[in-house]
C-alpha positions as CSV (number, residue, x, y, z in Angstrom):
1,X,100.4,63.8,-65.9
2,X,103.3,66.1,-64.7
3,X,102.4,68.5,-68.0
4,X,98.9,68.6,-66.7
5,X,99.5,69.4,-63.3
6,X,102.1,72.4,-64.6
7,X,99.1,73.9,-66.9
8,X,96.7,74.3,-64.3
9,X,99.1,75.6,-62.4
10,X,100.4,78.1,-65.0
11,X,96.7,78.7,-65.3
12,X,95.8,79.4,-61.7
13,X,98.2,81.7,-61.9
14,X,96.6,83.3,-64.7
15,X,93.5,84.1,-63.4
16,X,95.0,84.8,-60.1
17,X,96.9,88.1,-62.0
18,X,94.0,88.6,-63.7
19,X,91.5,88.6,-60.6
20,X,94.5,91.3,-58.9
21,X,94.3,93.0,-61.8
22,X,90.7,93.3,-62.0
23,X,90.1,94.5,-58.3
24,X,92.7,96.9,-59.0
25,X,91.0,98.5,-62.3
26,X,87.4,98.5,-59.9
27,X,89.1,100.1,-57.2
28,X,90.6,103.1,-59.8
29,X,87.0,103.4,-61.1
30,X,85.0,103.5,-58.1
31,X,87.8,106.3,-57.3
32,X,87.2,108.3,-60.6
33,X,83.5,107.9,-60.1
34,X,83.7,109.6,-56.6
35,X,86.1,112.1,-58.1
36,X,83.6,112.8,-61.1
37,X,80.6,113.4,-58.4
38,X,82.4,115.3,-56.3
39,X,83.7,118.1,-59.4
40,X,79.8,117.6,-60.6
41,X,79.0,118.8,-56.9
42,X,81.3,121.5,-57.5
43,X,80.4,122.6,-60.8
44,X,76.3,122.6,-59.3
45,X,77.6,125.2,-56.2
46,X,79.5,127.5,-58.9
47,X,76.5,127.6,-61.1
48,X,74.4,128.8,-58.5
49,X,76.9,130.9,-57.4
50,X,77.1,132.5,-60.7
51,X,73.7,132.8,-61.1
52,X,73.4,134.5,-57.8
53,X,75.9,137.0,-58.6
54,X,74.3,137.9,-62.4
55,X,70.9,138.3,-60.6
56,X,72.3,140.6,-58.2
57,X,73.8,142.7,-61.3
58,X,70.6,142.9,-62.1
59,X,69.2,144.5,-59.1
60,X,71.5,146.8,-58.5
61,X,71.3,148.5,-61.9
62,X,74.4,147.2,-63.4
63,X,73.0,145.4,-66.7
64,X,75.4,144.4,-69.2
65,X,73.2,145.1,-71.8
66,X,74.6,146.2,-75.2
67,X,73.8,148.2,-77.9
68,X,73.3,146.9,-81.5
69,X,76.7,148.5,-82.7
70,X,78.5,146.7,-79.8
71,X,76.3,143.1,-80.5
72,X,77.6,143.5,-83.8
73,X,81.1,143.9,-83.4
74,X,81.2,141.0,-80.9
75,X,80.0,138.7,-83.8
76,X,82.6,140.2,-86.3
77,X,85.3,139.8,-83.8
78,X,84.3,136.3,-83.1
79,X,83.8,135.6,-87.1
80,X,87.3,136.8,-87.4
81,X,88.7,134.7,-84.3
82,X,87.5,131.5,-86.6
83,X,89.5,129.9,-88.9
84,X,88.6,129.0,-92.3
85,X,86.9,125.4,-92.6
86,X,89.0,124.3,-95.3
């Protein structure tokens, strides 16, 4: 009887970490998922922010359009940047 009294114990224990445990891990998540929102949120304002600013390049004359020559040496510089796949 004594050794069955001890195991539920032990085992109330048990689930009692694991339960702290648990409401600790939910806590961190609801945390990050606040976080993550929040740097989405961000991320949305700087967008539109960019965007803003590109369209107003655009209005005032200032296009950063490039020539065919320059197009093309952007790709060979960025072919040259990558490494080999093997």
């Amino acid at each position: 009887m004594l050794e069955l009294a001890i195991i539920i114990i032990v085992g109330a224990t048990l689930l009692y970490k694991a339960y702290k445990l648990k409401l600790k891990h939910d806590a961190e998540l609801k945390e990050l998922r606040e976080q993550n929102a929040r740097l989405r949120a961000q991320l949305e304002a700087l967008r539109r922010e960019h965007e803003t600013v590109l369209s107003r390049q655009g209005i005032a004359g200032v296009s950063a359009e490039l020539t065919d020559t320059q197009k093309a040496a952007q790709i060979a510089e960025a072919i040259r940047r990558k490494e080999p796949l093997l």
